[in-house]
C-alpha positions in Angstrom: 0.0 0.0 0.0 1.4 3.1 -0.7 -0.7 5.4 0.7 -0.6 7.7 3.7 -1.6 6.4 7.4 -3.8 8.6 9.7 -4.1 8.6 13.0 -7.7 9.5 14.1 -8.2 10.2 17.7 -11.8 9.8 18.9 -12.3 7.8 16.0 -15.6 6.2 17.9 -17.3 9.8 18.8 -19.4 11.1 16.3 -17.3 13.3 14.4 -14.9 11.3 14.3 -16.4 7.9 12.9 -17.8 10.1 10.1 -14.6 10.9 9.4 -13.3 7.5 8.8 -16.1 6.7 6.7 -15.7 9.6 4.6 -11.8 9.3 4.3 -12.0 5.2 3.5 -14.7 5.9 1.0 -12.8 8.7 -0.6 -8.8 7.1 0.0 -9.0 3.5 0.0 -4.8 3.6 -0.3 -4.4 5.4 2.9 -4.7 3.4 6.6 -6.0 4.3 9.2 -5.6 3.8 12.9 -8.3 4.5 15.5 -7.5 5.7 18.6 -10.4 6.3 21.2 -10.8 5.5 24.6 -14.4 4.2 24.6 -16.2 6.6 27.1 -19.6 7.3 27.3 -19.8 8.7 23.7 -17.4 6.2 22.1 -19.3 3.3 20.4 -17.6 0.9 18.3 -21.0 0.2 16.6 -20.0 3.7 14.5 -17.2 1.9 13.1 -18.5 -1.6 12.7 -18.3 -1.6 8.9 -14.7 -0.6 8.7 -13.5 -3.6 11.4 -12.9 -6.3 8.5 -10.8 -4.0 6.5 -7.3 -4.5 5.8 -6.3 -0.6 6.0 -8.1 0.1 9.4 -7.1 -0.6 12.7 -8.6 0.1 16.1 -6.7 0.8 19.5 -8.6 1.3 22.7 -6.1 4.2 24.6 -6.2 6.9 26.2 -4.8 10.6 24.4 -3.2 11.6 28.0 -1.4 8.2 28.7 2.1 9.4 27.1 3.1 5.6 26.9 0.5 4.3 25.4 0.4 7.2 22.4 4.4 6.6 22.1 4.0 2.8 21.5 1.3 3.7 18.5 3.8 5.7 16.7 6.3 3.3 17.3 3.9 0.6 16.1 2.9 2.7 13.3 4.2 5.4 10.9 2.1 7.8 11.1 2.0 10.7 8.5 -0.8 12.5 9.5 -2.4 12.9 13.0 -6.4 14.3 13.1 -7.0 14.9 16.6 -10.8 14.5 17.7 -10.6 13.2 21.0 -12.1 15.6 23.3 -14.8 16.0 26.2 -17.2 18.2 24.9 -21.0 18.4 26.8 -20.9 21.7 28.4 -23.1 20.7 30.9 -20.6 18.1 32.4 -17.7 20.5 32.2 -19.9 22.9 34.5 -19.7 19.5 37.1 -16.5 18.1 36.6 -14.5 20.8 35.0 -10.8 18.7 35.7 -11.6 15.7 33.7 -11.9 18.2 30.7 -8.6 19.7 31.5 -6.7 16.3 32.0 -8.3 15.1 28.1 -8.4 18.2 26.0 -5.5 20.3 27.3 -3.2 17.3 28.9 -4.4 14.8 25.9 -3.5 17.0 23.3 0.4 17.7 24.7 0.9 14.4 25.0 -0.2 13.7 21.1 1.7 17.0 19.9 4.8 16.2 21.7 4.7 12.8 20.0 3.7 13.7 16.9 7.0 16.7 17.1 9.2 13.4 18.2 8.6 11.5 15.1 7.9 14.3 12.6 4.6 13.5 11.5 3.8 15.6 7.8 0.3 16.9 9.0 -1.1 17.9 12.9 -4.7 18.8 12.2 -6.1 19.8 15.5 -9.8 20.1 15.7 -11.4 22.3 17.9 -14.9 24.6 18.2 -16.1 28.1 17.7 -16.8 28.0 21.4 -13.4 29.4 22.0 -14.3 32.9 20.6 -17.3 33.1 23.1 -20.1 34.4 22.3 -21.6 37.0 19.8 -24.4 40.0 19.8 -27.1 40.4 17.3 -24.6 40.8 14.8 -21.5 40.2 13.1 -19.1 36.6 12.7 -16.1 35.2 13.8 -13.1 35.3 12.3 -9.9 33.5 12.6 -8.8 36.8 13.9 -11.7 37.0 16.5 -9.7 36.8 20.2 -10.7 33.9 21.6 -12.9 34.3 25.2 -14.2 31.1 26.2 -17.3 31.1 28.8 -17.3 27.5 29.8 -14.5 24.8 31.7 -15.2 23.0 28.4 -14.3 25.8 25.3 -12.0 27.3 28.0 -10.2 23.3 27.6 -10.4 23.6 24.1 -8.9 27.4 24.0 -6.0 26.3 25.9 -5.6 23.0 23.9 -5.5 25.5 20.4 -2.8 27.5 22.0 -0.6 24.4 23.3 -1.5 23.7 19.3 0.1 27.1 18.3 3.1 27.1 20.5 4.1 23.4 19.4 4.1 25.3 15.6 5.7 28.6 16.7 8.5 27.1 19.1 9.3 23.3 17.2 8.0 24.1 13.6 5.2 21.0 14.1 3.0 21.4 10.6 0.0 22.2 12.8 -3.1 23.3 11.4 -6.2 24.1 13.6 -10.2 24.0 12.4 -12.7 25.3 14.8 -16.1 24.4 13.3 -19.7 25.1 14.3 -22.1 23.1 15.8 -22.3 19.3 13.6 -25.4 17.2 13.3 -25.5 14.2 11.3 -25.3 10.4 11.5 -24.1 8.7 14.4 -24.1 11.7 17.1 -24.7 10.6 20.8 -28.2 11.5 22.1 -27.8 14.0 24.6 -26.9 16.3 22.0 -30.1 18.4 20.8 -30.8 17.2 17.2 -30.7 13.6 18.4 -32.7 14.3 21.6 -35.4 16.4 19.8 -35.7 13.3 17.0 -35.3 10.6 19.7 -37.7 11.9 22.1 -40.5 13.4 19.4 -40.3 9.4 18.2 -41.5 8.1 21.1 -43.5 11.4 22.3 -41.9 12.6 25.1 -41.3 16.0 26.3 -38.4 18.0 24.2 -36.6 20.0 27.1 -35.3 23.2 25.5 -33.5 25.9 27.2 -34.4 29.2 28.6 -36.7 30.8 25.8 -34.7 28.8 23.0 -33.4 31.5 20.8 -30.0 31.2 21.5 -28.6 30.8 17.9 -26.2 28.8 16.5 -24.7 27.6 13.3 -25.7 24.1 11.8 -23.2 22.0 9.7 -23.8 18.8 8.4 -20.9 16.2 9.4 -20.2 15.1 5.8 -19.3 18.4 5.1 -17.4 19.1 8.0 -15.4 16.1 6.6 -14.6 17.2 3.4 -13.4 20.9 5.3 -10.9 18.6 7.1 -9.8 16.3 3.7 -9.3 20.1 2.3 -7.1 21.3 5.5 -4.9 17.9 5.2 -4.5 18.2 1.5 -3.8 21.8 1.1 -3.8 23.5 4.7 -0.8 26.2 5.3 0.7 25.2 8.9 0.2 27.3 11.6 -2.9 28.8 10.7 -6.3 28.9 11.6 -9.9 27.7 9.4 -12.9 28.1 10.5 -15.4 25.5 9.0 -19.5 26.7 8.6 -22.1 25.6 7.8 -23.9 28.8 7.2 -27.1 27.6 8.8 -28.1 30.0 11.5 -31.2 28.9 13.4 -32.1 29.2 17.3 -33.1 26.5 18.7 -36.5 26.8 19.1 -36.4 26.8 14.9 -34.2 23.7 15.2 -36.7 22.1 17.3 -40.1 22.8 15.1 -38.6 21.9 11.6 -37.6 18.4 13.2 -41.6 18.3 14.8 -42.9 19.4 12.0 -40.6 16.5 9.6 -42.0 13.8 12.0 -45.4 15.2 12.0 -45.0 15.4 15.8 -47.3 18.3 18.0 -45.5 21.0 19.4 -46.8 20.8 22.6 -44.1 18.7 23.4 -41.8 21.4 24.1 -40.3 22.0 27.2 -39.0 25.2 28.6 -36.9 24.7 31.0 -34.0 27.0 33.1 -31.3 28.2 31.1 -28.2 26.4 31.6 -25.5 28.2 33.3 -22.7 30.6 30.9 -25.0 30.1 28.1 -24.0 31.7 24.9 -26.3 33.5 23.1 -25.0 33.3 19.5 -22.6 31.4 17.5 -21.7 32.2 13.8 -18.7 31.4 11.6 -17.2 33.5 8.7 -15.6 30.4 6.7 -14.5 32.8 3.8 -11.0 32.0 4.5 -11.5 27.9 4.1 -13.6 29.0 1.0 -11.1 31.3 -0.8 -8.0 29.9 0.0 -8.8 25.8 -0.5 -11.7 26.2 -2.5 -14.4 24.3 0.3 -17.7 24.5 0.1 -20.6 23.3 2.3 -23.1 21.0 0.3 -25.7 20.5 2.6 -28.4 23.3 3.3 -29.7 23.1 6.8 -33.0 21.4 5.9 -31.8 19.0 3.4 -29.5 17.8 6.3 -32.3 17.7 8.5 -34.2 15.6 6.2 -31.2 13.2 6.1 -30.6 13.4 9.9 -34.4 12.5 10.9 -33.7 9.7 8.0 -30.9 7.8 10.0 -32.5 8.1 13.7 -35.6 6.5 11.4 -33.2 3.7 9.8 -31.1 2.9 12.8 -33.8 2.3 16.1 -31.5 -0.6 17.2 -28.1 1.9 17.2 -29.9 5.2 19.3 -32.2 2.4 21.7 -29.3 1.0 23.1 -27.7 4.3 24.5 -30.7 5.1 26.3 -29.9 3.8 29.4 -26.9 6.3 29.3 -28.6 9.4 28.9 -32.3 9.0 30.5 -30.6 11.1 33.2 -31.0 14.8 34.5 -28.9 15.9 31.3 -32.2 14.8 29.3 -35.2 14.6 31.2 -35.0 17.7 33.4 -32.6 20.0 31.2 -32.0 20.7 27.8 -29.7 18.3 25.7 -26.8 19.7 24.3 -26.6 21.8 21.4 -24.1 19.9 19.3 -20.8 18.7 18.5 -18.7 22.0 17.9 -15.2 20.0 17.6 
């Protein structure tokens, strides 16, 4: 084979199993190697169909054991690294702030600093548009938009894109940092909102939703989010910053009564329910670098991607049934889910 070999961290998560799929599909020459530590949100079921193939391999490990990431790359010669691995429900960094320290800002040193060892071609380090913080009414963010994170978990992820930058600034690592907005899409673990508003509307329960729901954010579908990243591997400039949009901006209230009204579900099974604590008001991405630069562009308008999002959950009962048990917990029946996946 003479093809490049990836290593995908949180190649079990959401994000990050799309990405394998989309990658394989696309680059059957390359390998790749999975590395995830199976937590809550890692399920191997989102990579089942990619166990039996001779270019994939799967390694249960965790990002902030340094021993167990060195004996990867010695195992392995990796070429390029795409880091997904992180904790990233806001509503459990509010409760257990450290553990999202110890994975997204300890994890991703430990990968850098092996990656800078063995002088890996490509560090693409995926992070969120929670970092900037949050916006009025108006305007987007920019690459060059100071970064002001109001949660433990985008304050993780700020710290984990500047560990990024210094490993490029000091050692000359070919890093390359994407901070996308909020992904829906195949495979994404249920507390998140799209899932929960599908999941629960299916078999009519109540749809919690935050506060007066019109905190806004900006939807992109996963596939696309995966061919922002095959763009940043192929053609990124190291050291530098892409923001990655969908250029969907809906609150969440909107969110909620397209996905009723797709299911032909009553609207009465809204829930308002107290705002959840730091709670940015507004997300929205200015990808206009990504677009000029590379040449990206999103496919997927928000309610085609709906339509195919509703779709799955419809196709796949057995996969989103068995991680019940996991969240019929405060995080779903007496608080809002999640907004998304914003790494």
């Amino acid at each position: 084979m003479n093809g490049k070999t990836l290593l995908i961290t949180g190649g079990m998560g959401f994000i990050g199993s799309n990405f394998i799929h989309y990658w394989l599909a696309h680059h059957p020459e390359d390998r790749i190697v999975n590395l995830d530590a199976l937590t809550y949100a890692g399920n191997p079921d989102n990579t089942a169909n990619a166990t039996q193939l001779p270019n994939y391999r799967f390694v249960q490990g965790d990002i902030a054991d340094m021993q167990g990431v060195q004996l990867i790359f010695q195992e392995e010669s990796i070429d390029v690294v795409v880091h997904f691995a992180a904790e990233s429900h806001v509503d459990r960094s509010i409760t257990d702030p450290q553990l999202f320290v110890r994975t997204n800002v300890l994890g991703t040193q430990c990968l850098l600093e092996e990656a800078r060892r063995q002088g890996v071609s490509k560090f693409v380090h995926v992070s969120t548009d929670e970092v900037y913080g949050t916006l009025g009414k108006e305007g987007l963010f920019t690459e060059a938009t100071p970064i002001a994170p109001n949660s433990p978990y985008s304050a993780s992820k700020a710290g984990s894109d500047l560990l990024a930058r210094a490993y490029y600034e000091t050692y000359t690592l070919p890093v390359v940092i994407t901070r996308c907005s909020n992904n829906y899409g195949p495979y994404q673990f249920p507390e998140k909102l799209i899932p929960t508003i599908i999941t629960r509307a299916l078999q009519n329960q109540p749809i919690p939703v935050y506060g007066n729901g019109l905190n806004i954010r900006d939807w992109l579908y996963v596939e696309d989010h995966c061919s922002a990243i095959e763009c940043v591997i192929q053609s990124g400039t190291p050291g530098h910053v892409y923001n990655i949009g969908g250029g969907n901006e809906r609150t969440n209230l909107e969110i909620v009564r397209t996905i009723l009204a797709e299911l032909g579900k009553p609207e009465t099974l809204i829930q308002f329910v107290a705002d959840r604590l730091g709670h940015d008001l507004r997300y929205a991405i200015d990808a206009g670098k990504l677009q000029n630069e590379l040449g990206w562009r999103p496919r997927y308008k928000l309610e085609q991607g709906l339509k195919l999002t509703v779709g799955w959950y419809l196709e796949h009962e057995d996969w989103w049934r068995k991680l019940m048990p996991q969240t019929a917990s405060n995080e779903t029946s007496d608080a809002a889910a999640d907004e998304g996946d914003a790494l």
